[in-house]
N, C-alpha and C positions, 0 to 999 in steps of 0.2 A: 632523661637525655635532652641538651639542648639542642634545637638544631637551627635556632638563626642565632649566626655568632658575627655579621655584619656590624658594624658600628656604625656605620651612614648611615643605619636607618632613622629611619623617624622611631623613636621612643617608642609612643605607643602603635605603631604599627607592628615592631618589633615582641612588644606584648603579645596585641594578639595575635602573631604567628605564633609564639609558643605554648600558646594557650591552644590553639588550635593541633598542632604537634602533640602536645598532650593527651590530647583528648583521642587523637589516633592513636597516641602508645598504647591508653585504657582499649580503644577497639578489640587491638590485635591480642592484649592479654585477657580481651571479657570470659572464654574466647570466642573463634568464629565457630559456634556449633550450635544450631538451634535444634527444637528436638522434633519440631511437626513443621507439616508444611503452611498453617499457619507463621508461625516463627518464621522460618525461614524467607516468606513474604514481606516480613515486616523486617527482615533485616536489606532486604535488597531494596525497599522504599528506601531506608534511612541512611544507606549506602550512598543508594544514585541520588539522593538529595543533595548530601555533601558536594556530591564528583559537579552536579549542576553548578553550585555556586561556589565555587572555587572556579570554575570553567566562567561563570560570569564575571568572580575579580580578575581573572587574566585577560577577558576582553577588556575590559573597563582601564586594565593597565594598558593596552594597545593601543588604546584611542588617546591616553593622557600622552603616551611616548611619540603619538604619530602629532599629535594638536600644538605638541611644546618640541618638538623636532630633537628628542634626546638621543636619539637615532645617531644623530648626525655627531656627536663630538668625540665617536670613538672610529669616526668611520662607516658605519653602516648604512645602506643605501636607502633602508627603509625601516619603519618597523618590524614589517613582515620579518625584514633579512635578520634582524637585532636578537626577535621573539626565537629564531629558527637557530642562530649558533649559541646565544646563552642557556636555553631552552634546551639546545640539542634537541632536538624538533624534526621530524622529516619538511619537508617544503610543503608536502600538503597539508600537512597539522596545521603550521603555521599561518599558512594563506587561509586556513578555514577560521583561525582565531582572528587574526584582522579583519576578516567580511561578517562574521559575526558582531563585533566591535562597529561596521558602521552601519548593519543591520539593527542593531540595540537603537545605534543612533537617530534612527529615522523611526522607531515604533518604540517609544517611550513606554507603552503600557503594557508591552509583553518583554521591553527589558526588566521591569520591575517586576513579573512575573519570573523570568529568568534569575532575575537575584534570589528570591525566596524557596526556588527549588519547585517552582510547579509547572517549568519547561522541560524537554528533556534538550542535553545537548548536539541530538545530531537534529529533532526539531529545528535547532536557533543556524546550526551549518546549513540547513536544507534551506530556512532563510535567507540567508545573507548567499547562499550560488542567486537565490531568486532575485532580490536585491541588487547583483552586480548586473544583470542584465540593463544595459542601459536605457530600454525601450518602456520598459516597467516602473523603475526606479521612482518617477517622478508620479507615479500615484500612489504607490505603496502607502504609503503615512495615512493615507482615507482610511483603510482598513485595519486599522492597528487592532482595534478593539477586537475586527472578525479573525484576525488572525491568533491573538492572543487566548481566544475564548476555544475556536477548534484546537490551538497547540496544546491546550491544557487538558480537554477533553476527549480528545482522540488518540490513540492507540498510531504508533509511529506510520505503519503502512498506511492507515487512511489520511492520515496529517497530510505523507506525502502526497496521496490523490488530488487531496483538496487547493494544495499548494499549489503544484503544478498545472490544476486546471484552471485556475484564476490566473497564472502565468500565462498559461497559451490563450486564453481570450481576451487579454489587456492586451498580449501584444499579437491577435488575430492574423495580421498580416505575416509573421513572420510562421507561427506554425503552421498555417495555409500554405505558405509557400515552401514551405518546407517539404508537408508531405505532396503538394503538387509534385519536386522535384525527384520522391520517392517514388512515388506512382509513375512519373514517365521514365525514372530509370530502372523500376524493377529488373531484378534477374535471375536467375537461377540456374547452376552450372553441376553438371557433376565429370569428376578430373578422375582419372586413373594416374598412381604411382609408376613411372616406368620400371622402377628397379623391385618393390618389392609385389605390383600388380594391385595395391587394395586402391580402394576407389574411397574417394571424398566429396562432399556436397556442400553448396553455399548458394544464399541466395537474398532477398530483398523485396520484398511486397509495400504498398502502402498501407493505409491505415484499415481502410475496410478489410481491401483483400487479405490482407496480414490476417485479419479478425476470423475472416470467415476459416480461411486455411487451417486456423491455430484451432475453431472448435472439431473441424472433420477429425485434425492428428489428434486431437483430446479423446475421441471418440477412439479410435485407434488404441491409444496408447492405454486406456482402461482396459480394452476389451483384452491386451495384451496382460497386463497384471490380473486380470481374472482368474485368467490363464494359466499361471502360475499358480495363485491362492488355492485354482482346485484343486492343482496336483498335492502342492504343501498338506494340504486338507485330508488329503486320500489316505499319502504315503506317514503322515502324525495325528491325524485327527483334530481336537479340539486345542492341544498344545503347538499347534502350527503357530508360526510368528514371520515375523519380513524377513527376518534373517534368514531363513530358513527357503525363500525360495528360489527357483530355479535362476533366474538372472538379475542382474543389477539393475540400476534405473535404465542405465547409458543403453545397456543393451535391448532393453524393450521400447525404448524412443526409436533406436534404428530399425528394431523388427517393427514397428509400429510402422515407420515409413516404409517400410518395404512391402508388407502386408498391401498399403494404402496403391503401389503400384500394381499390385499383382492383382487387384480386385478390379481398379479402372481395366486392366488388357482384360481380363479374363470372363466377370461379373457383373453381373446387372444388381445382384440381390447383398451387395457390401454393408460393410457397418456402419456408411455414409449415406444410406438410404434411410429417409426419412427426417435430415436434418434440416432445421430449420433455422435462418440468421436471424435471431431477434434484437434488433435496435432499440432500445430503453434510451427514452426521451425525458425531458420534462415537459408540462404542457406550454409553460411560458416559451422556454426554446426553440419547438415544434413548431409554435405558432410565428413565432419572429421567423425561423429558418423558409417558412410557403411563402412569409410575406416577401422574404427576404428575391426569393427565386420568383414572385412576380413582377417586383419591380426594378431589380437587379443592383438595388444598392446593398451594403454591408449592413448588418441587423446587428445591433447590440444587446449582447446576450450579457445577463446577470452571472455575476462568479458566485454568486452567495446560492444560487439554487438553482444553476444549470446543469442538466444533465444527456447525456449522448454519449452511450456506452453500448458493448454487449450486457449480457445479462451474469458475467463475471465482474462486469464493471470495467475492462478492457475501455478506457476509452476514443471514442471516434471523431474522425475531421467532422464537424456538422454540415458543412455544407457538402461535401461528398453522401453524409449518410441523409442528408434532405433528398438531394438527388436519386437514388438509388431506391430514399422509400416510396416510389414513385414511380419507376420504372422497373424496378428488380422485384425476385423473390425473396423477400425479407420480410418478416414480423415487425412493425412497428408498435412499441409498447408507449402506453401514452402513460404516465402517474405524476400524480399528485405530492404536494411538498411533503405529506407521512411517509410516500414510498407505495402508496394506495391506487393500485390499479384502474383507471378512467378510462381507458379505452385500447382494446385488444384488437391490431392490425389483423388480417388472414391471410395466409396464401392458402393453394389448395391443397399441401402438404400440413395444414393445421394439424395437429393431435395433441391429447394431455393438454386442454388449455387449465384445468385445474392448478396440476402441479406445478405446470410453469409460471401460473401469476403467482403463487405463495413462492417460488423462490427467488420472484423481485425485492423479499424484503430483507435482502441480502447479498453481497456479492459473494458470499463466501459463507462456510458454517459458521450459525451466532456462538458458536462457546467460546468464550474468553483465549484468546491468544491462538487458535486455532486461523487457518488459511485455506483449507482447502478447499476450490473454486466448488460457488453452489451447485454448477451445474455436473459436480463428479457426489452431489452430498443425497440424502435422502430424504425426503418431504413425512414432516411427522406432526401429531397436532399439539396443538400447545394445551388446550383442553380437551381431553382424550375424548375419543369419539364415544367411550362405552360411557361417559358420563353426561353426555349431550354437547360432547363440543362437535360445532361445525366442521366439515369438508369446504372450507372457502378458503379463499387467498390471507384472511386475517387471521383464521385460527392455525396458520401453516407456520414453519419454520425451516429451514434448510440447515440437516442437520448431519455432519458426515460419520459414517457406520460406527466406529467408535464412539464417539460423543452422544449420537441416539439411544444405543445401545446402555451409555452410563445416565441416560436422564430415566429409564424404567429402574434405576438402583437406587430413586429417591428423589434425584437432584429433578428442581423443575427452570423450563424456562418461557421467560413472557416479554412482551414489548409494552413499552409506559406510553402515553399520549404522543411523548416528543419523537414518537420512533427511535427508540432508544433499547437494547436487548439487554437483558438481566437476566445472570446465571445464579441458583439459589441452592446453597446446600442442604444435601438432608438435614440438617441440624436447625437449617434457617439463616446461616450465615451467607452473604451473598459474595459470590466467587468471583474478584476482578485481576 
């Protein structure tokens, strides 16, 4: 089948579109059916390879069409507009293809990383929103290499961590003042329906407060799916599954919050007893952020190894959570660039400091593709204790109940020097 029948084009571009056209006809007729999950991996590498750089020739066309103004002689107001009706394009495809396009532009070594396919493409969009910020823009290009080097090696959710935290400290003033203006206008309302009587809730915290809130209702909302699990458990036994239990998600977030009110009027002895706010620092941070608060100029914090998070990696205003580790109840966690615990804040509600410094080396369970926050996962050792591995923070792993559960079935897992997690099959093949 041919499918470029243009004549304008250029010859051999025209080539290799059909060549490339080809080669997707062979795709769909190989066919699409692999037989293990092996296979099946490797066909989604070689997939999202392609979707990458093709994504990277149609930015690469956006920039030629916006620099030589080809836009302009049919009428179109822009590229953007040209890419979004030829294209048929929603408006946000399109605006994400152009900011991509002059995100390539300004980081030469992670565009050539994006041609070759070892970008991903919401990676190079996450870019180029960062890019258009105009406060930022103008130092971006320093960092091409550090941004190139995590796009390739990180796992989209942490890309975006890292993205965005180098965003809000280049441009300090504005996420300060942003969450300043959160903080002074929190709110929190709850509305009754006139006509059918049910009741709704909305509301608005800054960044601590936000933080601290969201571990109590975490705490909550576990204790409420437990809840369920027992009964599933009781009423099927060992064949229990989610499906299977008594309410949806939605519904145990609300019973969760409702719980969280009946326990404040009623209780002293809640599921909120005993919770402790832990701020996870880095030590360079920490230190800039005391210096910063005794002489009250702004401290220049490194994007390449700043950190000021919960202990989910939730991240914090620093100078709010400077403030606070100072005068509040809060755990202040000091580590090291591996993730290596150096110094463990107290309140007088300390307990488990065990468990809680092994699940710094994680915001989340290590198994490959897995999210769920360390602080809902289980603490397991990575050299099992009956073989003499230690009970310390380095022989720990944060691992949640499924994923622990499949590493006694063979699969092992460890951390390499760079603080880096590696998942290993039974067979020896390593799971990414």
């Amino acid at each position: 089948m041919d499918h470029v029948t243009d004549t304008l084009m250029d010859p051999g571009a025209a080539r290799a579109f059909r060549q490339v056209n080809e080669g997707l006809d062979g795709v769909f007729e190989a066919p699409i059916e692999p037989t293990d999950s092996h296979e099946a991996a490797q066909w989604i590498r070689e997939l999202e390879t392609c979707r990458r750089r093709l994504d990277a020739a149609r930015a690469d066309l956006a920039t030629h069409i916006h620099r030589q103004g080809l836009h302009g002689s049919d009428g179109h107001s822009s590229a953007t507009t040209m890419l979004r009706h030829i294209g048929q394009m929603s408006g946000a495809e399109a605006s994400g293809v152009t900011k991509t396009a002059r995100a390539m532009d300004s980081l030469p070594t992670l565009a050539e990383s994006y041609r070759r396919g070892e970008v991903g493409v919401e990676q190079l969009r996450l870019v180029g929103r960062v890019n258009a910020n105009p406060r930022v823009a103008e130092f971006i290009a320093e960092y091409d290499e550090w941004f190139t080097r995590c796009a390739v090696s990180m796992p989209y959710r942490d890309f975006e961590a890292v993205a965005r935290q180098w965003e809000r400290l280049v441009d300090a003033d504005g996420a300060r003042g942003r969450n300043e203006r959160a903080h002074r206008t929190r709110d929190f309302h709850v509305r009754q329906d006139s006509f059918d009587l049910s009741w709704s809730s909305r509301g608005r915290f800054g960044a601590l407060q936000g933080a601290s809130f969201n571990e109590i209702f975490q705490r909550y909302e576990k204790a409420e799916w437990e809840a369920d699990w027992e009964k599933a458990r009781a009423e099927h036994g060992d064949r229990a599954c989610e499906a299977q239990l008594a309410r949806t998600p939605a519904q145990r977030r609300a019973d969760a919050l409702w719980q969280m009110g009946q326990d404040a009027a009623n209780s002293p002895g809640s599921a909120a007893t005993g919770v402790v706010h832990n701020v996870v620092w880095s030590s360079e941070s920490y230190e800039a952020m005391l210096a910063s608060l005794d002489t009250g100029e702004s401290p220049r914090l490194d994007p390449l190894t700043h950190r000021c998070s919960t202990l989910d990696g939730v991240p914090l205003e620093p100078t709010e959570a400077a403030a606070h580790s100072l005068t509040a109840k809060v755990r202040r966690v000091v580590v090291d660039t591996q993730g290596t615990v150096i110094d463990l804040g107290r309140t007088r509600r300390f307990t488990g400091s065990a468990r809680q410094a092994a699940q710094l080396g994680s915001n989340d369970c290590v198994w490959p593709g897995c999210h769920r926050p360390t602080s809902q996962c289980e603490i397991d050792h990575l050299t099992e204790h009956s073989r003499g591995g230690r009970t310390c923070p380095g022989n720990g792993a944060p691992l949640c109940g499924r994923h622990n559960r499949l590493k006694q079935r063979g699969f092992s897992v460890w951390r390499d020097p760079a603080g880096t997690w590696h998942t290993t099959r039974p067979d020896g093949s390593e799971l990414n």
